[in-house]
C-alpha positions as CSV (number, residue, x, y, z in Angstrom):
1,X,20.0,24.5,-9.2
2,X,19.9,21.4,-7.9
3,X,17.6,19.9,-5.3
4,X,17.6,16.7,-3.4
5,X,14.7,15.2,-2.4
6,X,14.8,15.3,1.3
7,X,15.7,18.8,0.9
8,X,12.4,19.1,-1.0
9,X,10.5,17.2,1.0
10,X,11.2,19.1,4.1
11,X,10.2,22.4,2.3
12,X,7.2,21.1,1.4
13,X,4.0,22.0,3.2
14,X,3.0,19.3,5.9
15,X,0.0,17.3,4.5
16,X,-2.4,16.2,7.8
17,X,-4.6,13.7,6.2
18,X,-8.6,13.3,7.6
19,X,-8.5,10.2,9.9
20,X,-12.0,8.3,10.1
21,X,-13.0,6.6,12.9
22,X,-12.0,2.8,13.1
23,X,-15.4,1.9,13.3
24,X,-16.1,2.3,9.9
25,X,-18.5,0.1,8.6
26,X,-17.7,-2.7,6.1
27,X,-19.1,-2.1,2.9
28,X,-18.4,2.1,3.3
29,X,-15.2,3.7,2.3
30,X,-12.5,2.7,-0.6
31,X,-10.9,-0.4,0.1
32,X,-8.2,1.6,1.1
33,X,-9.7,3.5,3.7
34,X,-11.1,0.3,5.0
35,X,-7.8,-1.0,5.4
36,X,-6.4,1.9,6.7
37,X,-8.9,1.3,9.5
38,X,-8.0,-2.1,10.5
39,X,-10.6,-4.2,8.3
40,X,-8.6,-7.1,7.4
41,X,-7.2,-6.5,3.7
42,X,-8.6,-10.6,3.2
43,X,-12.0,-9.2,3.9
44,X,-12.1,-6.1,2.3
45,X,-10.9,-7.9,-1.5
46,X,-13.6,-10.5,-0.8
47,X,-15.1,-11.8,-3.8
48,X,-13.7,-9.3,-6.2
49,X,-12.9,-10.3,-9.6
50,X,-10.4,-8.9,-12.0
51,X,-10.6,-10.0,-15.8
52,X,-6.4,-10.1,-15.6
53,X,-6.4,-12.7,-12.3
54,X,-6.4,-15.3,-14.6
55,X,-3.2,-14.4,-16.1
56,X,-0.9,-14.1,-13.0
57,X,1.5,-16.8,-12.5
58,X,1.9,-17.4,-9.2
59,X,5.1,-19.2,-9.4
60,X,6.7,-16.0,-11.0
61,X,5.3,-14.0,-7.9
62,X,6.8,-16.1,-5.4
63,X,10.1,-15.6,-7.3
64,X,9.8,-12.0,-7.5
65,X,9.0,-11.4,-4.0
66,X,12.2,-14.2,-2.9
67,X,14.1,-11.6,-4.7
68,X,17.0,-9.7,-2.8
69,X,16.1,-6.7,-4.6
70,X,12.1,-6.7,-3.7
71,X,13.2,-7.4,0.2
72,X,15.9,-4.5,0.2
73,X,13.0,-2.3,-2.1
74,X,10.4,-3.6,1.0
75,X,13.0,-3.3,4.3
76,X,13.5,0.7,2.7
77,X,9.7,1.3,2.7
78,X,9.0,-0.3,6.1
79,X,12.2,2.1,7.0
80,X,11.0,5.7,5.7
81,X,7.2,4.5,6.9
């Protein structure tokens, strides 16, 4: 049998996730959860280090983000959000 994934997706049992209160305070939380909240993503990362951030090349990001594909990949996430 075969499924498609909307079909799926419908079946499947609604998830209500726990919603904290946007005053939660800096420092408390994931990042994610802090972002979640409205804490600006610049501030949450702060002075965090990764050992691979030396490695990126940031000319090779701004290519793959000017990419058709990446802006098609983001226009159908901003879509099914």
């Amino acid at each position: 049998m075969i499924t498609s994934i909307s079909t799926t997706a419908q079946a499947a049992p609604t998830f209500v996730p726990t919603v904290f209160d946007n005053t939660l305070p800096s420092g408390m939380g994931t990042p994610l959860d802090r972002i979640r909240c409205g804490e600006p993503v610049a501030r949450v990362y702060r002075d965090e280090t990764r050992p691979w951030w030396g490695l990126v090349d940031e000319d090779r990001v701004y290519e793959a983000i000017a990419d058709d594909r990446f802006r098609s990949f983001v226009r159908l996430v901003v879509a099914t959000a």
